[in-house]
C-alpha positions in Angstrom: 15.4 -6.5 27.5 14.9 -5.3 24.1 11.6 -5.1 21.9 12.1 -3.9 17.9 8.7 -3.7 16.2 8.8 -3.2 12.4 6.4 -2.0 10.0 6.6 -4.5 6.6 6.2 -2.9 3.1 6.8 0.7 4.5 9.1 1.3 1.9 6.3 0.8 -0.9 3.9 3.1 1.4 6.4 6.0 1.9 6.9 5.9 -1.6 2.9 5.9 -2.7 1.3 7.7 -0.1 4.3 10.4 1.0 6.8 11.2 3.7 4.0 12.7 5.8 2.0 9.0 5.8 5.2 7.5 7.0 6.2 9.8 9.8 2.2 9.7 10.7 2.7 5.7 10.6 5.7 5.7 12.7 4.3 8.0 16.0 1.1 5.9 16.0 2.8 2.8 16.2 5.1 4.0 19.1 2.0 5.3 20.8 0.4 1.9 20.6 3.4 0.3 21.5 3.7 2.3 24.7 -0.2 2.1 24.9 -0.3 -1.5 25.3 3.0 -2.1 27.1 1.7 -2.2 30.6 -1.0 -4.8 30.0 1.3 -7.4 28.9 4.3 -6.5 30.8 3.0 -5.5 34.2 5.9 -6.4 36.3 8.4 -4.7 34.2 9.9 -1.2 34.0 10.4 0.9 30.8 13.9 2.3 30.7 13.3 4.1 27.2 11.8 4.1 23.7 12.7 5.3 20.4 12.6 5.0 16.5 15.0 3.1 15.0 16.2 3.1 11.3 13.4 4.3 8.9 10.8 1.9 9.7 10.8 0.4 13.4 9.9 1.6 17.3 12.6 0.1 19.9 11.5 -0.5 23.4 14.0 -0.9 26.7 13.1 -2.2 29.8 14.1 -3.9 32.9 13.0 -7.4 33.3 12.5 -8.9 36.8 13.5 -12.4 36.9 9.9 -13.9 38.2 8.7 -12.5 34.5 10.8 -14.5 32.0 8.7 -17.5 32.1 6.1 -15.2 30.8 7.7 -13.4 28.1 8.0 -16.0 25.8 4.2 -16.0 25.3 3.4 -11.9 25.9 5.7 -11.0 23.0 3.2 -12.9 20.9 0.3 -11.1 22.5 1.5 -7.5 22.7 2.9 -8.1 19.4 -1.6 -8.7 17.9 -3.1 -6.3 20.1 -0.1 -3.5 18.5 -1.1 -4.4 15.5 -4.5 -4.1 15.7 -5.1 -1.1 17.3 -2.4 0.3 14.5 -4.0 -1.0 12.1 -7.9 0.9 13.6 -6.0 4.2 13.4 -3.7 3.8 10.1 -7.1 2.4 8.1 -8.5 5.6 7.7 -5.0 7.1 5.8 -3.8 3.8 3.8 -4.6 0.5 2.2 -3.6 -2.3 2.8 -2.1 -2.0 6.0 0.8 -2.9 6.3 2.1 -5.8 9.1 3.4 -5.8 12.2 6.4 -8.0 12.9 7.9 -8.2 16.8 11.4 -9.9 17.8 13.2 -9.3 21.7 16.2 -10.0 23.3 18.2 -10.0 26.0 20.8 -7.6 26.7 23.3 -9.5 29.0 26.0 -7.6 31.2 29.3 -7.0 29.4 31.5 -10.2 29.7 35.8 -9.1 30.1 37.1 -6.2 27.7 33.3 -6.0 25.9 31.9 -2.4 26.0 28.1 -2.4 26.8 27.6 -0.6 23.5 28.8 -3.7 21.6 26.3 -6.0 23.8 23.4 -3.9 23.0 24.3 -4.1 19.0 24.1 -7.7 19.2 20.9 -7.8 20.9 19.1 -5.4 18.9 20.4 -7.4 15.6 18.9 -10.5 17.5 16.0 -8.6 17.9 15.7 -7.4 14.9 16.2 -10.8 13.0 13.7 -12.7 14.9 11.1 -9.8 13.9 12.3 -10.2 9.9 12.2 -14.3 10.1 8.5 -13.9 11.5 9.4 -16.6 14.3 7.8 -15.2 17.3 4.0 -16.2 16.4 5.0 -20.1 16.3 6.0 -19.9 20.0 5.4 -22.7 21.9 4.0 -21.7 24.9 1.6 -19.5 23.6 0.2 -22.0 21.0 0.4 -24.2 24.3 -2.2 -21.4 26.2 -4.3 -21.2 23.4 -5.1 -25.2 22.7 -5.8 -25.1 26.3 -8.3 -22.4 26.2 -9.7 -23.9 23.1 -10.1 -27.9 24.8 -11.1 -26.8 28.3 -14.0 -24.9 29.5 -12.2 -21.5 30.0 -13.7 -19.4 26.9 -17.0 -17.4 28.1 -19.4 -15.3 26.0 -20.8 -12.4 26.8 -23.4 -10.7 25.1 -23.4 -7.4 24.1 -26.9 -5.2 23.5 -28.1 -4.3 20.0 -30.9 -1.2 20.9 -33.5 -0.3 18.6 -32.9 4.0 18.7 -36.7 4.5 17.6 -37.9 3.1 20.3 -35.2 2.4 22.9 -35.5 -1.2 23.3 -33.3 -4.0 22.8 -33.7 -5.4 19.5 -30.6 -8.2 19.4 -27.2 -8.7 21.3 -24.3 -9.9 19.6 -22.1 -12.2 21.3 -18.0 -12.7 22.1 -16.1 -15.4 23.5 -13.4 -14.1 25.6 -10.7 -16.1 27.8 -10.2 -15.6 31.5 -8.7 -12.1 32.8 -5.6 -13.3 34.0 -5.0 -15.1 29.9 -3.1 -13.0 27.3 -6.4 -14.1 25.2 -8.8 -12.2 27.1 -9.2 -10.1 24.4 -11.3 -11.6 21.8 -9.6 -9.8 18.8 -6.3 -10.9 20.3 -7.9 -14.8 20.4 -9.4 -14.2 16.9 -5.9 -12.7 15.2 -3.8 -15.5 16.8 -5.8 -18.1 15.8 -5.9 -16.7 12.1 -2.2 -17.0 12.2 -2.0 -20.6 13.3 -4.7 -21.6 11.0 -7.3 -22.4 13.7 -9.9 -20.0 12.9 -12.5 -22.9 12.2 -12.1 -24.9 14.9 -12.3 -21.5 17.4 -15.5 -20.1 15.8 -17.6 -23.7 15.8 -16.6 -23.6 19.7 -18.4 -20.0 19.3 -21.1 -21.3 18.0 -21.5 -23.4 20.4 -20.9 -21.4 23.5 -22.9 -18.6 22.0 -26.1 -20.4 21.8 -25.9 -22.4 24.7 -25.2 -19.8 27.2 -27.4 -17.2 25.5 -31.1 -17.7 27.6 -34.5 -17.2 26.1 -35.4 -14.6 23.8 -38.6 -12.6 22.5 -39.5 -13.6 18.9 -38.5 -10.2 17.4 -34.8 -10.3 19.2 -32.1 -11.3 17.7 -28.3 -13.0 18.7 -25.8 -11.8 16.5 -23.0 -14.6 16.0 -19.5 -13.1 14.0 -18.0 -15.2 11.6 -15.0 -15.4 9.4 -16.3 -15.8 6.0 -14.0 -18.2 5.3 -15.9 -20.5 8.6 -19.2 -19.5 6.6 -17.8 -21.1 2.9 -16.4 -24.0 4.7 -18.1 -27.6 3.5 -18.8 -28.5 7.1 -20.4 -25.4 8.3 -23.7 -26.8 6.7 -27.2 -25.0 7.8 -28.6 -27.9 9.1 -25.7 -28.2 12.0 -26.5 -24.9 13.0 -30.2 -25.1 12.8 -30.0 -28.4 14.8 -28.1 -25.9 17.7 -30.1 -23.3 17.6 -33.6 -25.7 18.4 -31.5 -27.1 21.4 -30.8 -24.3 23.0 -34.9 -23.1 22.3 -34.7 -20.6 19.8 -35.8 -20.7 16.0 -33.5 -19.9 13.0 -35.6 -16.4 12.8 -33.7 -15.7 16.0 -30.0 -15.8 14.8 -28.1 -13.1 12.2 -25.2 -14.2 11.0 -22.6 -12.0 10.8 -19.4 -11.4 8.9 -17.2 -8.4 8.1 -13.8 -9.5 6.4 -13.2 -8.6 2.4 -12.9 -11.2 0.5 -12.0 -11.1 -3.4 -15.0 -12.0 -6.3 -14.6 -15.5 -6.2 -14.7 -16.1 -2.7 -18.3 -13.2 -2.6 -19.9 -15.3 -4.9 -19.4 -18.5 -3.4 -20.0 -16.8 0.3 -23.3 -15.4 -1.4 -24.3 -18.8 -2.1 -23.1 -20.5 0.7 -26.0 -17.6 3.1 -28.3 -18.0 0.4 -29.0 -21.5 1.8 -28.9 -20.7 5.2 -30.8 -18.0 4.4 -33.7 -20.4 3.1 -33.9 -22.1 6.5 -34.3 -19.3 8.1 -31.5 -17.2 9.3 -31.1 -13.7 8.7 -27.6 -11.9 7.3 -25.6 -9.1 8.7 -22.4 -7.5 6.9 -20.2 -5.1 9.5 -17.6 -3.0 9.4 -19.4 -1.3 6.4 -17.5 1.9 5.6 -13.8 0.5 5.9 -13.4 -1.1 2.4 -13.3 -0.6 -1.2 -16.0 -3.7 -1.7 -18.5 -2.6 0.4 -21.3 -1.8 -2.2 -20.1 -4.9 -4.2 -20.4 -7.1 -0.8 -24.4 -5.2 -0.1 -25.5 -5.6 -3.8 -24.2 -9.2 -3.8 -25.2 -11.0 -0.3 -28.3 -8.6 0.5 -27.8 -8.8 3.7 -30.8 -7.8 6.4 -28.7 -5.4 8.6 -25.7 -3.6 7.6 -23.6 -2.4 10.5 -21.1 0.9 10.1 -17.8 0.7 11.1 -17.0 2.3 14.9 -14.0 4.0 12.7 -17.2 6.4 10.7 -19.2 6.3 14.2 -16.6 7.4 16.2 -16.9 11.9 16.3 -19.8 11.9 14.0 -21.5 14.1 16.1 -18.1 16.9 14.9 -17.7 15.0 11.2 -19.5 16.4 8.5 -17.7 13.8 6.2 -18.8 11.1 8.7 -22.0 12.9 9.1 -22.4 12.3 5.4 -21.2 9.2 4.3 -23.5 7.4 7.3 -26.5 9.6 5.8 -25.7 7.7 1.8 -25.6 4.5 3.7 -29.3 5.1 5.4 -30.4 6.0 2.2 -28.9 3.1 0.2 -30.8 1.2 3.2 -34.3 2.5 2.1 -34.0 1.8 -1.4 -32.3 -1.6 -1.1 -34.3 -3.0 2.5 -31.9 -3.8 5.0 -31.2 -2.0 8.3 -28.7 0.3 9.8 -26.5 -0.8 12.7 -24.2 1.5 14.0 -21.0 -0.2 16.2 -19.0 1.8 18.7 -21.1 4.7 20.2 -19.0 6.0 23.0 -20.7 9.0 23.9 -23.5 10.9 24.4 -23.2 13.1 21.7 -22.7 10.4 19.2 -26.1 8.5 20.1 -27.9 12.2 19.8 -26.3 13.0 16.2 -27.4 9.5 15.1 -30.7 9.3 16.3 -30.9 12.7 14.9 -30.0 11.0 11.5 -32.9 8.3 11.9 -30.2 5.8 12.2 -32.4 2.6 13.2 -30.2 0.6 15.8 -27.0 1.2 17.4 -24.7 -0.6 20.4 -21.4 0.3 21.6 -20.3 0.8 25.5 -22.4 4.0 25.9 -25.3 1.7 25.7 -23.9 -1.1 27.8 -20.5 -2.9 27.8 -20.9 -7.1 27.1 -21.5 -8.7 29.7 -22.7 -12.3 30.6 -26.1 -13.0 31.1 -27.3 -11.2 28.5 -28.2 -6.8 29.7 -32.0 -7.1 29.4 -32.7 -2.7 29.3 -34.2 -0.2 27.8 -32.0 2.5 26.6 -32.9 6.2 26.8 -33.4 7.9 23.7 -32.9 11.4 23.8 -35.4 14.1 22.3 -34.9 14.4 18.3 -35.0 17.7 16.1 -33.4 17.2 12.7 -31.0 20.0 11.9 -32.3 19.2 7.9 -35.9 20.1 9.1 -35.6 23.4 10.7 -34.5 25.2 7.3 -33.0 28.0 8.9 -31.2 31.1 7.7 -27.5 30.6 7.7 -25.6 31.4 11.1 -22.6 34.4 10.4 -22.1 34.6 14.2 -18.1 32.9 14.9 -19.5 32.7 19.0 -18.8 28.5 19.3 -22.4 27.3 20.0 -20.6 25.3 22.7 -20.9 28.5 24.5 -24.7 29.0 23.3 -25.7 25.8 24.2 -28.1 25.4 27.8 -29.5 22.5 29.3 -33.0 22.3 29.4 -36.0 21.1 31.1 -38.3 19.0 29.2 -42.0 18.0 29.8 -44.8 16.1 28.0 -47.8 18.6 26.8 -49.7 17.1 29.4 -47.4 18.1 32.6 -49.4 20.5 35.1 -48.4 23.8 35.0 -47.8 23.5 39.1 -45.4 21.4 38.2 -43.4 23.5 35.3 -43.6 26.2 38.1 -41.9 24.0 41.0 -38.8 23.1 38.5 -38.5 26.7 37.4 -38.8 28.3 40.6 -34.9 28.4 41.2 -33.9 29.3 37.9 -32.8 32.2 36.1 -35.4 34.4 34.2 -34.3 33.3 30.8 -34.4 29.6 31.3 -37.3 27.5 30.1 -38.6 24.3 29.5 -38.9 22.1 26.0 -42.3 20.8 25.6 -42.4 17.2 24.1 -44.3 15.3 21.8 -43.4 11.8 20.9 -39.8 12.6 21.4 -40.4 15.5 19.0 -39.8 19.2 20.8 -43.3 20.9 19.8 -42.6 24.3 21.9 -41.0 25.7 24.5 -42.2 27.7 28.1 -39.9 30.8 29.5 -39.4 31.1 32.8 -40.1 35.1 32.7 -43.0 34.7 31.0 -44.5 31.9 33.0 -44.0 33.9 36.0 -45.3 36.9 34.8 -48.4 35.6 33.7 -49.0 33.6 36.5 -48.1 36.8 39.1 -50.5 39.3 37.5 -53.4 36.2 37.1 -53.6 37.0 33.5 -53.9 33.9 31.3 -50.9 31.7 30.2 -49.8 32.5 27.0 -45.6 31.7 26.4 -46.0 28.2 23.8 -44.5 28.7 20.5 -43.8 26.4 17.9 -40.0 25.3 17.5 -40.8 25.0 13.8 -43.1 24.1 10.9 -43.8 20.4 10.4 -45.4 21.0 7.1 -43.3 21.4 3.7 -43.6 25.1 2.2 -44.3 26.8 5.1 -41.8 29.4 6.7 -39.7 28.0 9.6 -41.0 31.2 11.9 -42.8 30.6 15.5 -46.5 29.9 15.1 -48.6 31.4 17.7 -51.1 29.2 20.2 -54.3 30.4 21.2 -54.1 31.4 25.2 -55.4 28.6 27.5 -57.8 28.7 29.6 -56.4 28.5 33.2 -56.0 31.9 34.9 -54.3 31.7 38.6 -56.5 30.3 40.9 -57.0 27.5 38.7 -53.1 26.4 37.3 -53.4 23.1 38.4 -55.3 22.4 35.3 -53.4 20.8 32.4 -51.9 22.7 29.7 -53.8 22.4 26.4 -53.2 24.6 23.4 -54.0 24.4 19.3 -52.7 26.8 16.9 -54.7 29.7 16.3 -57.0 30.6 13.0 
């Protein structure tokens, strides 16, 4: 068999953007491709890949004969997931994007005097044809699958956390309707994109709506469910405030509880009719959410026109903020566009560690992604752990000339509250190194730190404990150098007692 995927309008790109755009294009859609091919072809062995002509990626492979029932409605599949992952890596080099078109075909055995070469031109031309003429989408079987999922009770939300980084609790979860595993439409992007195509993007999100709120359990008054919508579902005549109000009482909740959220450009006429179309929901109730902030052109149009409660940034800006300085900083205009306007700050797709530290660092107010917890169904009812936070704005220092990667600088600590005994500092440095220590915190704020050396000098010669200094100054003006405490009280006999120190006079 024979896949040709082919980039439309590359032609126009190459020539705007540059050679370097287009070869960039080309290896990320052959990555993709190859990405995604075993999830939608699992029985099925690659032979070989390659680009072909200026603007395609060819794929070979052997087809067993239990899997060509099944092709008809992968093609299809592999052909949206493709493009959408493309289209998450190419966003941040070009716009628009341009489309993905698919087309296959067999190659048969050579029939008589015909040379295999002249068989495999005559499949990739059918290939290739089927991809131009767009016919692959209309498919049958797969628009058979997907009315299925869409008439019978197969689709499933799940419910993914919202945390609140201030305080580590769960604010809101936002919630996806997904098909079975074993359905090419397990994906929910996939579901969403093929039923754009077809022109059943309404009927699909009021079966969202529905699904969402019913399965979605009781709720404190300050959290939230976060429902995604097209905003062509939310201008629609029949997606009134009232039908949605009248869901939200049966399944116990109050309009207060529910954002609605959209994240789709749309140009001036359709903003201003959206606008008004929220405004009225907006009256009975329900709050606003705008996502995806950070990916478009209209962004500060869409914010200045809806004004929308919570704004959520793009996975695409919070993905390696915690190594972007350009990410770093357009996140940082966004909070403070949020203090001056009144909304809130959501950031989508923390994956890691590092990311969550570098945006609670940036007083980002709430963030989910899979670090936090995956969706799932019923709702994840947790409390997230927020991570100590020193603001690298704050601490004013000189600037760093050593080239030494703080990678190599950086330790992990111990931390304590000011209250901890100091039998207990003792105990959890008793099998460390000299130069180790432990970070004293206050209200997730480090306020001074406790060597190891010193602890254990002091302590060994019963002379009174004195190794707390100030990380840094909390009051404007003042020079960022260590402030000195006043020596506490407990000598050796008595360490048990708590630590308690003040700043000196």
């Amino acid at each position: 068999m024979i896949i040709a995927l082919l980039m439309d309008n590359f032609y126009a790109v190459v020539s705007a953007c540059g050679e370097d755009i287009g070869f960039r294009m080309l290896a990320i859609l052959q990555e993709e491709a190859l990405g995604s091919f075993a999830r939608f072809f699992p029985r099925c062995q690659m032979i070989s890949h390659e680009n072909s002509g200026v603007n395609e990626t060819i794929l070979f492979f052997r087809l067993p004969v239990t899997g060509r029932a099944h092709l008809a409605s992968a093609i299809p599949a592999f052909r949206l997931a493709v493009s959408r992952r493309f289209g998450e890596r190419i966003s941040e080099l070009i716009c628009p994007l341009p489309e993905i078109r698919a087309g296959y075909s067999r190659i048969d055995r050579p029939q008589g005097a015909e040379g295999f070469g002249r068989m495999l031109f005559r499949a990739y031309c059918n290939a290739r044809g089927m991809a131009i003429q767009k016919t692959v989408p209309e498919r049958p079987e797969l628009y058979g699958e997907f009315t299925d999922i869409l008439e019978t009770p197969r689709l499933k939300p799940v419910y993914q956390p919202v945390a609140d980084l201030r305080t580590g609790l769960i604010t809101g979860w936002e919630a996806v309707v997904c098909a079975p595993e074993e359905s090419l439409f397990h994906d929910a992007n996939l579901l969403s994109d093929y039923a754009d195509e077809i022109g059943k993007r309404f009927p699909l999100e009021l079966r969202y709506r529905e699904l969402a709120l019913k399965h979605f359990g009781p709720a404190d008054p300050q959290q939230h469910l976060f429902m995604n919508f097209h905003p062509g579902t939310l201008n629609a005549p029949e997606f009134i405030p009232e039908a949605t109000r009248h869901l939200v009482r049966e399944a116990g909740l109050r309009p207060e509880n529910i954002v609605l959220e959209f994240s789709e450009a749309c140009d001036t006429w359709d903003l201003s009719l959206l606008a008004d179309h929220l405004e009225r929901h907006r009256v009975q109730g329900f709050k606003i959410a705008i996502s995806g902030m950070g990916t478009d052109h209209s962004d500060i149009r869409s914010i200045s026109r809806i004004k929308p409660d919570y704004v959520k940034i793009a996975p695409s800006l919070t993905r390696g903020i915690d190594i972007s300085p350009v990410r770093r900083d357009m996140v940082e205009s966004f909070i403070a566009l949020s203090r001056k306007i009144g909304f809130e700050i959501i950031a989508e797709g923390i994956e890691t560690p590092t990311e969550l530290s570098a945006l609670i660092s940036m007083e980002v107010a709430c963030g989910q992604g899979n670090h936090i917890a995956e969706p799932a169904a019923p709702k994840p009812a947790l409390c997230v752990s927020i991570p100590a936070r020193l603001s690298v704005r704050e601490m004013q220092c000189g600037a760093l000339k050593s080239f030494t990667p703080i990678c190599r600088l950086v330790q992990q600590a111990f931390s304590v509250s000011p209250d901890t005994p100091v039998c207990e500092v003792r105990e959890m440095l008793a099998n460390q190194p000299p130069m180790s220590s432990v970070v004293v915190v206050e209200n997730r704020q480090p306020v001074g730190i406790l060597m190891n050396y010193n602890l254990g000098r002091k302590l060994g010669t019963g002379r009174m404990i004195n190794s707390m200094t100030i990380l840094s100054s909390r009051k404007k003006g003042r020079s960022p150098g260590p402030r000195r405490y006043r020596k506490c009280s407990t000598t050796w006999p008595k360490f048990r007692c708590r630590l308690q120190w003040g700043p000196t006079r």
